[in-house]
KEKE-3310 file (N, C-alpha, C; in steps of 0.2 Angstrom, whole numbers, plus 5000, padded with zeros to 4 digits):
npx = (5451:5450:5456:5454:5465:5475:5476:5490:5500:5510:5520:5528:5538:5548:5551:5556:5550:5536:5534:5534:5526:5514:5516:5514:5500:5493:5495:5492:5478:5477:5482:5495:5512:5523:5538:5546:5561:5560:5558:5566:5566:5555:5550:5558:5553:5540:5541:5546:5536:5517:5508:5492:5492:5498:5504:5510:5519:5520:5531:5548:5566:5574:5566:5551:5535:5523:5531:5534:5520:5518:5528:5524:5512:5514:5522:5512:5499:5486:5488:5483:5484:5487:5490:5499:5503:5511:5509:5498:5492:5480:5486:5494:5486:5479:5486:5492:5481:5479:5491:5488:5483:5473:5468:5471:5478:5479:5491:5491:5482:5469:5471:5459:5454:5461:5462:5449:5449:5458:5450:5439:5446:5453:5438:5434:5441:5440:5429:5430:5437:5428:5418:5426:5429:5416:5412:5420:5416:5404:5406:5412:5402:5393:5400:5399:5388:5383:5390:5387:5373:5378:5382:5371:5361:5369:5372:5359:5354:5360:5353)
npy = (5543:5526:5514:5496:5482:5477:5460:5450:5441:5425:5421:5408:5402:5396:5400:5416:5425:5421:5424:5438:5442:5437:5443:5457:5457:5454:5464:5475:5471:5476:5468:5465:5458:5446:5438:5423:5411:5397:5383:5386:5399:5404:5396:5403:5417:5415:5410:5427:5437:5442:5430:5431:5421:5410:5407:5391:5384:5365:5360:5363:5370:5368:5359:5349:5355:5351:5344:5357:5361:5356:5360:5372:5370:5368:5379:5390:5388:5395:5399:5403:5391:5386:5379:5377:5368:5362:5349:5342:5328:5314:5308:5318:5329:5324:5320:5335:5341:5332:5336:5349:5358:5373:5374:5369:5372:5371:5373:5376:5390:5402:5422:5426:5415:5412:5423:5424:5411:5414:5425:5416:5410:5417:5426:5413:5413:5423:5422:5412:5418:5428:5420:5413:5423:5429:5419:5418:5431:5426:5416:5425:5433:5425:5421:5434:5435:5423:5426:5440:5435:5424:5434:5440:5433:5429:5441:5443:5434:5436:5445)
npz = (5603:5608:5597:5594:5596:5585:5580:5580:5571:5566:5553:5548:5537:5526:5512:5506:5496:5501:5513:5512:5503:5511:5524:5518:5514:5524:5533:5525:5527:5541:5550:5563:5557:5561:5553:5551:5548:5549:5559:5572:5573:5574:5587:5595:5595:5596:5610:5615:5610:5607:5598:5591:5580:5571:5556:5547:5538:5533:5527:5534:5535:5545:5555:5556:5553:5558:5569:5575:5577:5589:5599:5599:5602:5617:5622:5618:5620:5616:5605:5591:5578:5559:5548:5533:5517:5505:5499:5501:5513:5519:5530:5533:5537:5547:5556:5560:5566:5575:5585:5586:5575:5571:5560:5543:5527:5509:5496:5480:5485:5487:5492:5496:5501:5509:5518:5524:5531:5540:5548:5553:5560:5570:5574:5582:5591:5597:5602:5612:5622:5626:5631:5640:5649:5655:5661:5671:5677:5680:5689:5701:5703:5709:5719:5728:5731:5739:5749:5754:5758:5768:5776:5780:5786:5796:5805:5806:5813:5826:5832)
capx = (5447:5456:5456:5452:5471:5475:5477:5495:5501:5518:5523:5534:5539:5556:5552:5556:5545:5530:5533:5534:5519:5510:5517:5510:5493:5491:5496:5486:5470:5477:5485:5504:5514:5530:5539:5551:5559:5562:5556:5568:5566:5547:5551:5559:5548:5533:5542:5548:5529:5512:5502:5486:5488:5503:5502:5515:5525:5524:5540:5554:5572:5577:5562:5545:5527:5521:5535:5536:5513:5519:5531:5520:5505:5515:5523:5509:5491:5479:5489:5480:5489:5485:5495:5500:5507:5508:5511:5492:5490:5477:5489:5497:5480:5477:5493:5492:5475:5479:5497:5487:5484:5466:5466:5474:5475:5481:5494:5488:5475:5470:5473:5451:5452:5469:5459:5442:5451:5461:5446:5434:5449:5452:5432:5433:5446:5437:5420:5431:5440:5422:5415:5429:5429:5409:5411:5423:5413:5397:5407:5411:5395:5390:5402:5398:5381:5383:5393:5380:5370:5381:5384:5366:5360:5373:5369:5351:5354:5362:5349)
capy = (5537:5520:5508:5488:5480:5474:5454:5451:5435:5425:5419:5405:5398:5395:5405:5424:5428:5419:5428:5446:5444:5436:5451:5463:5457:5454:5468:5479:5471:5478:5464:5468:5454:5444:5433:5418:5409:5392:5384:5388:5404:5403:5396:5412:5422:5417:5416:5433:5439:5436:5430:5427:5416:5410:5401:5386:5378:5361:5360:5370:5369:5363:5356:5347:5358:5346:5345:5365:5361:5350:5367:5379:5371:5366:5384:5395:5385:5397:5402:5397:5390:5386:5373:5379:5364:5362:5342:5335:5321:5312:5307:5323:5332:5320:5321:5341:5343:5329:5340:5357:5363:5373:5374:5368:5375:5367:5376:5385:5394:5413:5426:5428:5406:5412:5428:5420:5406:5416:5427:5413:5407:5424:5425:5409:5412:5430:5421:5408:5422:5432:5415:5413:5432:5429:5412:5421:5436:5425:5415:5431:5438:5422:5419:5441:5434:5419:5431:5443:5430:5420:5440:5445:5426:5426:5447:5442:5426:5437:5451)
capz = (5603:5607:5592:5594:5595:5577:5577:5579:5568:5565:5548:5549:5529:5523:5506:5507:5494:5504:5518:5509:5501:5514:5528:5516:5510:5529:5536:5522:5530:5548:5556:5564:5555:5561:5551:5554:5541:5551:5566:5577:5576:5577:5595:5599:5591:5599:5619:5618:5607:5610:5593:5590:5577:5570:5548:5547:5532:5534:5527:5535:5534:5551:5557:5552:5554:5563:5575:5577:5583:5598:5603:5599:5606:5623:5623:5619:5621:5615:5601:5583:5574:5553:5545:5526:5514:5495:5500:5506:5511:5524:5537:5537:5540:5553:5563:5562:5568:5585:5587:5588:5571:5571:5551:5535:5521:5506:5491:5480:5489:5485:5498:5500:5507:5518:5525:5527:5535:5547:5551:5554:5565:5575:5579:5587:5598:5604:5607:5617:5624:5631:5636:5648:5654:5656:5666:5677:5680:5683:5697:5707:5704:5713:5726:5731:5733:5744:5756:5756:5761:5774:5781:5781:5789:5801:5805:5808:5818:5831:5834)
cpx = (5452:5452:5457:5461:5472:5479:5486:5497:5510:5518:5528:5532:5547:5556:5552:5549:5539:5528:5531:5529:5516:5509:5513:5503:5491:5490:5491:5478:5470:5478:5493:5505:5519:5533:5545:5552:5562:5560:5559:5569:5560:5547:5553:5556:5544:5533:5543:5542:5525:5509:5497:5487:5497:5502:5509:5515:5523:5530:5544:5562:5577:5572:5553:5538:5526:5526:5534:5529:5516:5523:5526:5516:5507:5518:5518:5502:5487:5481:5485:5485:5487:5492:5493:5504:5507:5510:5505:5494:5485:5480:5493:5490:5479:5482:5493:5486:5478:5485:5495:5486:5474:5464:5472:5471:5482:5485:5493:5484:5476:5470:5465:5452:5455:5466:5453:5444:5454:5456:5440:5438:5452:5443:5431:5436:5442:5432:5426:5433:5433:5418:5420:5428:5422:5408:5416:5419:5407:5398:5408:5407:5389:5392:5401:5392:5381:5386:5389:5376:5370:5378:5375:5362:5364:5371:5361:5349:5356:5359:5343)
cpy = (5531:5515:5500:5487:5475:5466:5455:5441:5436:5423:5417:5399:5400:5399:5413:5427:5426:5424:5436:5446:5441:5443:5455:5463:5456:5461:5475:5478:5471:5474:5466:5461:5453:5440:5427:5413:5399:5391:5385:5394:5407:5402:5403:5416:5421:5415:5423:5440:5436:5436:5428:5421:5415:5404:5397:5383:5372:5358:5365:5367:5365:5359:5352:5353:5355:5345:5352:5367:5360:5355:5370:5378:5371:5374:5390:5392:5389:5402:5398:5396:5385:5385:5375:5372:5364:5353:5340:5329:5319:5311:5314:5329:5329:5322:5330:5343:5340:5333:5349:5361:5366:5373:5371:5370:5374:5373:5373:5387:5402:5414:5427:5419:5411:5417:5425:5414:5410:5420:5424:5411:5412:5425:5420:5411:5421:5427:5417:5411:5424:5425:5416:5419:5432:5423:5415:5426:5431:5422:5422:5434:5432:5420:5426:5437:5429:5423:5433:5439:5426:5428:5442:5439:5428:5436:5446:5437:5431:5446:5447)
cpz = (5602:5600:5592:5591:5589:5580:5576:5576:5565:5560:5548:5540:5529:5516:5508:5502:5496:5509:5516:5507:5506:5520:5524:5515:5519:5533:5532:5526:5539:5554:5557:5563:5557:5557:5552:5549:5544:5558:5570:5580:5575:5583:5597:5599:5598:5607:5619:5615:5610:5603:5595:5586:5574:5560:5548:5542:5534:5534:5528:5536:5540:5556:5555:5555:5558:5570:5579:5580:5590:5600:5603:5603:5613:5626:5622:5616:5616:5607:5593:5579:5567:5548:5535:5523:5505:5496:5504:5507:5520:5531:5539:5540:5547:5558:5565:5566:5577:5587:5588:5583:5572:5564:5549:5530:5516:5499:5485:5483:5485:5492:5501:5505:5511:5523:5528:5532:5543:5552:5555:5563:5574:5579:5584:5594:5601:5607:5612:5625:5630:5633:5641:5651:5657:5662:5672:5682:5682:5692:5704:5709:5710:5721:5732:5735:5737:5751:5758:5759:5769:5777:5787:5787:5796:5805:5809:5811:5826:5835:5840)
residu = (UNK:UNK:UNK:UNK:UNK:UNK:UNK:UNK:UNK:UNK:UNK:UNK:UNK:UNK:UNK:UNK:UNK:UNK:UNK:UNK:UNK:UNK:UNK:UNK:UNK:UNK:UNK:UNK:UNK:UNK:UNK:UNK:UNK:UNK:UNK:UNK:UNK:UNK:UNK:UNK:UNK:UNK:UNK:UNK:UNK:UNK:UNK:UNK:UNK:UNK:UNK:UNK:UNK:UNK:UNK:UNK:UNK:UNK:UNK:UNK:UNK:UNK:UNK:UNK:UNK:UNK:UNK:UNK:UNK:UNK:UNK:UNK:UNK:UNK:UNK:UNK:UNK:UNK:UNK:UNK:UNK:UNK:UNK:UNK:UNK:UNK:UNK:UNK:UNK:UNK:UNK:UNK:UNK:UNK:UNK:UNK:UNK:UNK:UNK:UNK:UNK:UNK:UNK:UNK:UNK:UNK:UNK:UNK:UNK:UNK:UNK:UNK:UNK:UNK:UNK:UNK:UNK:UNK:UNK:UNK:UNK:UNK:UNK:UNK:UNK:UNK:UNK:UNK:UNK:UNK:UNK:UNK:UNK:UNK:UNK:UNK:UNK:UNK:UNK:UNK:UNK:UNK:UNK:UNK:UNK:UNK:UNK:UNK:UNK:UNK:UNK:UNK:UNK:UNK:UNK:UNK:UNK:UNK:UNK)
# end
């Protein structure tokens, strides 16, 4: 029996022990886990991977969060991506949202917000996902049947 492909997520923080416990408590609930401990090596990460979803630092050591949306989002569209800070503030929500972030989530948090959040934010991207496949299949199922049509028309015109 094949098994449903485990959610593949990147973990870009500049703290190590972030990253280690976040790898673990994620990976325990069956997602395969990357980590990256700076954006630039987020960037490489995620051309040479595919994530679903990717959780982001604001602050990282060579680059801003915010800065590392506007790559990710122009480098890999459909990836989610969930903006982590221990530094709110309004304009910074604001800015990451218009740069691509799909969530915030604000430090401290417990590990039930981080997973309910990432899991809210994974369902979305499946429905988005079987809508498109659904709006694909419906066009061909319509362009078969116009043909059919033309054939049978044009068939029945020359009898």
């Amino acid at each position: 029996m094949k098994g449903k492909q485990a959610a593949r997520i990147l973990v870009i923080d500049d703290e190590e022990s972030v990253r280690k416990s976040l790898a673990f408590v994620l990976e325990d609930e069956g997602y395969a886990v990357d980590v990256a401990e700076n954006g630039h090596e987020a960037i490489k990460k995620s051309k040479a991977n595919v994530y679903n979803l990717a959780l982001v630092d604001l602050r990282l050591p060579d680059m801003d969060g915010i800065e590392l949306l506007t790559t990710l989002r122009e480098a890999v569209p459909k990836m989610i991506k969930i903006i982590i800070t221990g530094y709110p503030s309004l304009e910074n929500a604001i800015e990451a949202v218009n740069r691509g972030a799909d969530a915030y989530i604000v430090k401290p948090y417990t590990m039930e917000d981080l997973l309910r959040k990432i899991k809210e934010q994974l369902r979305k991207q499946q429905e988005a996902k079987k809508y498109s496949e659904e709006k694909v299949k419906e066009f061909i199922e319509a362009r078969a049947e116009e043909h059919e049509t033309k054939t049978r028309a044009k068939h029945g015109s020359n009898r």
